[in-house]
C-alpha positions as CSV (number, residue, x, y, z in Angstrom):
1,X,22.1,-39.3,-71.7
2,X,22.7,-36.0,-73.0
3,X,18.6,-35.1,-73.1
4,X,18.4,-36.4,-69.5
5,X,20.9,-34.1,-68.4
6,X,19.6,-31.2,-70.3
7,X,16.5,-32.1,-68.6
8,X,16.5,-33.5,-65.4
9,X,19.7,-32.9,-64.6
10,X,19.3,-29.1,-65.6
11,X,16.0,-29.2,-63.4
12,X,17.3,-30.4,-60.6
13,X,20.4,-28.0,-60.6
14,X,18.0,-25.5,-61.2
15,X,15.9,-26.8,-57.8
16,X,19.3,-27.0,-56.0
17,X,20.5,-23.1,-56.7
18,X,16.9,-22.0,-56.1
19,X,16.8,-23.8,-52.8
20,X,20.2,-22.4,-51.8
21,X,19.1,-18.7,-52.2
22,X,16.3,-19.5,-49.9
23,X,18.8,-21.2,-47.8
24,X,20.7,-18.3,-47.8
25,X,18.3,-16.0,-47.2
26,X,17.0,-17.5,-44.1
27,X,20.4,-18.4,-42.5
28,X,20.9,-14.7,-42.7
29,X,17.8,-13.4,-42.0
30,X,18.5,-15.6,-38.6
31,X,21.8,-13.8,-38.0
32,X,20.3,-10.3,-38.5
33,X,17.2,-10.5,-36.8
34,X,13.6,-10.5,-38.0
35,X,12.5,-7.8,-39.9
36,X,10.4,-5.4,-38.0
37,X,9.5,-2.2,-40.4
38,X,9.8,1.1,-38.3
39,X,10.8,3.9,-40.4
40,X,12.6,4.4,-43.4
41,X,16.2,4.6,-41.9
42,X,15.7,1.5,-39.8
43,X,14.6,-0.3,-43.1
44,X,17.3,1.1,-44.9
45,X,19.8,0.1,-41.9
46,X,18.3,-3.5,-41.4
47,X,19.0,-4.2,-45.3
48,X,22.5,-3.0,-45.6
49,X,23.2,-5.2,-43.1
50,X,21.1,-8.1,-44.2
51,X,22.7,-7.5,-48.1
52,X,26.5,-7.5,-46.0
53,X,27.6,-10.9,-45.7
54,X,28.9,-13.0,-49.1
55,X,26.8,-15.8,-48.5
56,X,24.0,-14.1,-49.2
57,X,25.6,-12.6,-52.5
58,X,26.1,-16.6,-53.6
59,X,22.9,-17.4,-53.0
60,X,21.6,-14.0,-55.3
61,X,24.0,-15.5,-57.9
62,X,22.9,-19.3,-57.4
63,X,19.1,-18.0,-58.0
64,X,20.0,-16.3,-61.3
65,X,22.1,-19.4,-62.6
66,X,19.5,-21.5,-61.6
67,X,17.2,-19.4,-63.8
68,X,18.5,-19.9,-67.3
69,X,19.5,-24.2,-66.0
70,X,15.5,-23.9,-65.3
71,X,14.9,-22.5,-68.6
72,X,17.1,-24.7,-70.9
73,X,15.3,-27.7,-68.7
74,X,11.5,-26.5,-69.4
75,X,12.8,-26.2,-73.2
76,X,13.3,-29.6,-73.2
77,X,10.6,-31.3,-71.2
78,X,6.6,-30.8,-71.0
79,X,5.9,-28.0,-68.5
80,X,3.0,-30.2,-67.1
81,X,5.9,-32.9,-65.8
82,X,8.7,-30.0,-65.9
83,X,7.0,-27.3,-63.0
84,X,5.2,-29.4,-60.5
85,X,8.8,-31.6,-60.4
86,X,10.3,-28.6,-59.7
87,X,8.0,-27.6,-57.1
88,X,8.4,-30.8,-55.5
89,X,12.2,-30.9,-55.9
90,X,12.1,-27.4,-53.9
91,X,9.8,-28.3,-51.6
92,X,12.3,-31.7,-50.7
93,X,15.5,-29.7,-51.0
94,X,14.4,-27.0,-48.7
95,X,12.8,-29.8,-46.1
96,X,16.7,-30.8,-46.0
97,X,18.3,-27.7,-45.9
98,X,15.9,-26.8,-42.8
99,X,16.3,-29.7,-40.8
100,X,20.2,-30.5,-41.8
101,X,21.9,-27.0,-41.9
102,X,19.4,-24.8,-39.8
103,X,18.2,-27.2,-37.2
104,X,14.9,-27.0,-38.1
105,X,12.1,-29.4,-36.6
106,X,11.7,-32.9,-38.3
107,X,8.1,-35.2,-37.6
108,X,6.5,-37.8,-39.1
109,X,3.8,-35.6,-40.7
110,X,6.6,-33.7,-42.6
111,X,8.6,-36.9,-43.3
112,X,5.5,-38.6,-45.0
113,X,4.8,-35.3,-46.4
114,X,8.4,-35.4,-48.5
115,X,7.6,-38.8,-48.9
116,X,4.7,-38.4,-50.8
117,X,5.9,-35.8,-52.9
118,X,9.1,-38.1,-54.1
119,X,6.6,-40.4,-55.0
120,X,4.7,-38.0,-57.0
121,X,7.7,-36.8,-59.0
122,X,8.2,-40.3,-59.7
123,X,5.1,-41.0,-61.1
124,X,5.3,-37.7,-63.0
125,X,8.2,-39.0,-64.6
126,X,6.7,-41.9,-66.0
């Protein structure tokens, strides 16, 4: 039990904080506005605002957390079941954090897409 949560478990907490910060990121990147470079002051002005809510500090937080879970996780697994888990674990998290939190579009192609990819951590894991 306590290799699995060293591994997995670690992996997928690691996949969760990542997928927050991107979370994060895009929720306020949707508040502020896209970014359209102009000049140097605008930049400046368009980041100080981005950088000014605490949810986006959490997520900055969540990413480096989720940094040493990943870490102690690859330690423990082999990197060719370890990363493309990950990737896939992302790639599901962020599907839901789209579609659930910022209303994001949902079709079949994408369903079968995350589909698929559960079924290739699965038979990673084996």
């Amino acid at each position: 039990m306590k290799n699995f949560i060293l591994s997995w478990g670690f992996l997928i907490a690691a996949a969760l904080l990542d997928s927050f910060t991107l979370y994060a990121v895009k929720w306020r990147s949707n508040m502020v506005g896209q970014f359209e470079p102009a000049g140097f002051s605008e930049m400046k002005n368009y980041f100080l605002n981005f950088l000014n809510h605490p949810l986006l500090w959490a997520g900055m937080a969540a990413f480096v957390i989720g940094l040493f879970l990943g870490y102690i996780a690859v330690t423990r697994m082999e990197v060719t079941i370890a990363y493309p888990a990950s990737v896939g674990l992302h790639i599901i998290i962020i599907f839901l954090f789209g579609t659930l939190l910022l209303g994001e579009s949902v079709s079949a192609l994408k369903m079968a897409g995350v589909f698929l990819i559960m079924i290739g951590i699965w038979l990673l894991s084996k």
